[in-house]
MARBA-3410 file (N, C-alpha, C, O; in Angstrom, 1 decimal):
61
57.6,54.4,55.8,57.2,54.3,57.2,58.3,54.8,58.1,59.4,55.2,57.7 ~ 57.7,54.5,59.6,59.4,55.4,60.4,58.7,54.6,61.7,57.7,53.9,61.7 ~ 59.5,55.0,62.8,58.9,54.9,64.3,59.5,55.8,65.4,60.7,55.8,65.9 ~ 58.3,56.6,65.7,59.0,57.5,66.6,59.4,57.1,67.7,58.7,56.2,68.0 ~ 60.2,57.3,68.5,61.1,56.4,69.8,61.0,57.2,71.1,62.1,57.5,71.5
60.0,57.6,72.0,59.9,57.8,73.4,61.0,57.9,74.1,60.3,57.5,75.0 ~ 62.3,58.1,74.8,62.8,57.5,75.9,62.8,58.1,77.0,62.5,59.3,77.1 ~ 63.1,57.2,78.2,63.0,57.5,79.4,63.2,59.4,79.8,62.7,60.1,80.8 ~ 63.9,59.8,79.2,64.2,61.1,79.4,63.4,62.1,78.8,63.7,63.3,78.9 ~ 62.4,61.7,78.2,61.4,62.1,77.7,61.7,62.5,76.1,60.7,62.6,75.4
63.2,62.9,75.6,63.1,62.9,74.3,62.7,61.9,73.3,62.7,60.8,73.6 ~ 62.5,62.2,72.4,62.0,61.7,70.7,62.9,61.4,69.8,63.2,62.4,69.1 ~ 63.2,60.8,69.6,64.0,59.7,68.3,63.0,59.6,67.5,61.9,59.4,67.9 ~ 63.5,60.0,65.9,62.8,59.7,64.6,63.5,58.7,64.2,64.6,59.1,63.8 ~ 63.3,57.2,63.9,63.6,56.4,62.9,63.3,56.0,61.2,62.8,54.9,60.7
63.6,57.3,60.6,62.8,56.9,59.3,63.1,55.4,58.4,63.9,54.6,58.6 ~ 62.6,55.5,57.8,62.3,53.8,56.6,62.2,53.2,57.6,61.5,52.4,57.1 ~ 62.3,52.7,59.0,61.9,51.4,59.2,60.8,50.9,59.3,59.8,51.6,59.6 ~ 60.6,49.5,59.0,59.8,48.9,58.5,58.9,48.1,60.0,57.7,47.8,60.2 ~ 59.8,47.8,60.8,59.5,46.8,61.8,61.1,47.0,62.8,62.1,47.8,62.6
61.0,46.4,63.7,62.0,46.3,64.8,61.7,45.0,65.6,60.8,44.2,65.5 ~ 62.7,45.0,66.3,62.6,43.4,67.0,63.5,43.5,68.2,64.6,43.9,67.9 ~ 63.4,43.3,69.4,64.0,43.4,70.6,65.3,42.3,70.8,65.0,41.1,70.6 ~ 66.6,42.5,71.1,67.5,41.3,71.1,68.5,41.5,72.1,69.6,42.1,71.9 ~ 67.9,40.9,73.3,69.0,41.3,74.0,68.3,42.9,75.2,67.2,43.1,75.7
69.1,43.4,75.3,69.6,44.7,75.5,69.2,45.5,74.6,68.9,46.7,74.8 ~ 69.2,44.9,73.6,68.6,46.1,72.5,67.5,45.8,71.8,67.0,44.7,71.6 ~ 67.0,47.1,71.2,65.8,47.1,70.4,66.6,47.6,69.3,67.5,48.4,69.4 ~ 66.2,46.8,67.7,67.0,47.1,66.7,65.8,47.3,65.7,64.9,46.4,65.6 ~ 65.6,48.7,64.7,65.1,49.0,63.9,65.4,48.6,62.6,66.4,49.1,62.0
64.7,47.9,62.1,65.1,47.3,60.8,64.0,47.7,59.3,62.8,47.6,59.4 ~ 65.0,48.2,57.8,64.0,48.4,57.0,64.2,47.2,56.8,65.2,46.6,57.2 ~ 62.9,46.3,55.7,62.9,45.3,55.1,62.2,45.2,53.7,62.2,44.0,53.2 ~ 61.6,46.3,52.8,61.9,46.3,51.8,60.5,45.1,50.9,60.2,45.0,49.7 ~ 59.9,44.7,52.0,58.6,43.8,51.4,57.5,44.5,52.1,57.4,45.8,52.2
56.6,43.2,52.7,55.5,43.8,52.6,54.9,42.7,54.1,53.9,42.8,54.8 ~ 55.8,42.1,54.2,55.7,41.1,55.0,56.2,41.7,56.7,55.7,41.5,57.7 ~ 57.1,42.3,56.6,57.7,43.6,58.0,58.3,42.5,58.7,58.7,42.7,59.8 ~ 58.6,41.2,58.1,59.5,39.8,59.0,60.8,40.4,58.9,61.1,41.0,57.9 ~ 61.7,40.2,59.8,63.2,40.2,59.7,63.9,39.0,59.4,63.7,37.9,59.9
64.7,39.2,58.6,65.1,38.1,57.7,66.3,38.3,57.5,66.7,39.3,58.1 ~ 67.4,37.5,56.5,68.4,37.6,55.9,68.8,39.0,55.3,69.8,39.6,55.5 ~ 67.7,39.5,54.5,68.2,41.0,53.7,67.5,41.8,54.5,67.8,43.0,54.4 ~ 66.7,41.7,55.1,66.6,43.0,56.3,68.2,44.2,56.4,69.3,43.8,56.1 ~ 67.8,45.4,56.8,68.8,46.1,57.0,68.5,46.6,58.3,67.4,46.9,58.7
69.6,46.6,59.1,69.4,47.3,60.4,69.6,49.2,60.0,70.3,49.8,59.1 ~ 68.9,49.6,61.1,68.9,51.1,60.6,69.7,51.6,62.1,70.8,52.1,62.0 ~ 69.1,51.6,63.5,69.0,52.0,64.6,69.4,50.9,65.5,69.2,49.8,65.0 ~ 69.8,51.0,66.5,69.5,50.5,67.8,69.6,51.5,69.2,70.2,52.5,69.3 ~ 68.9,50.9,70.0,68.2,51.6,71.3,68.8,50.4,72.2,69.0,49.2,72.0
69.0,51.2,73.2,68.7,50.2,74.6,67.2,50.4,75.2,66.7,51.5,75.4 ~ 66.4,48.8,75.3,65.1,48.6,75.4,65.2,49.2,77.0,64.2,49.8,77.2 ~ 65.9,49.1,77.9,65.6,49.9,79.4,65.4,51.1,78.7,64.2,51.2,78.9 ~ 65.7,52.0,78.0,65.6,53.5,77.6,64.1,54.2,76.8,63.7,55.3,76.6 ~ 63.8,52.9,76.5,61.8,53.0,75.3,61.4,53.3,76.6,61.8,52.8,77.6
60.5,54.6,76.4,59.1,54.4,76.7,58.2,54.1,76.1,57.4,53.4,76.7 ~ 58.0,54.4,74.8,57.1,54.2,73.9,57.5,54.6,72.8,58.1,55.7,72.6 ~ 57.0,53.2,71.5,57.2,53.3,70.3,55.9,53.2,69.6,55.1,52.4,70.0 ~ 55.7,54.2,68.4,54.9,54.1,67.9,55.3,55.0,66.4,56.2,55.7,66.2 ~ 54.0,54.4,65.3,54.4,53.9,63.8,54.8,55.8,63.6,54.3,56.5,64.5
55.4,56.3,62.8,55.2,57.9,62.4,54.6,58.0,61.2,54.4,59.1,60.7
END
């Protein structure tokens, strides 16, 4: 799976393997996780981070 990343400037961010993402803060963090479940957890791996003012839109690729 992946998530393509919108930002305000109109370019496109490819995040391949992630599984799920979660907002924290200031940031939006792309995480694979390796199940099936897409929860972020202890063995989650972060892959990306974004600043969430910069998303316009995310969606699965």
């Amino acid at each position: 799976m992946g998530f393509e990343i919108t930002l305000r400037d109109r370019t496109v961010e490819l995040v391949e393997e992630a599984d799920t993402y979660a907002h924290e803060k200031a940031m939006t963090t792309f995480y694979r996780t390796c199940n099936a479940r897409r929860t972020v957890d202890c063995w989650s791996v972060p892959l990306a981070s974004v600043r969430t003012d910069e998303i316009l839109m995310i969606k699965a690729a």
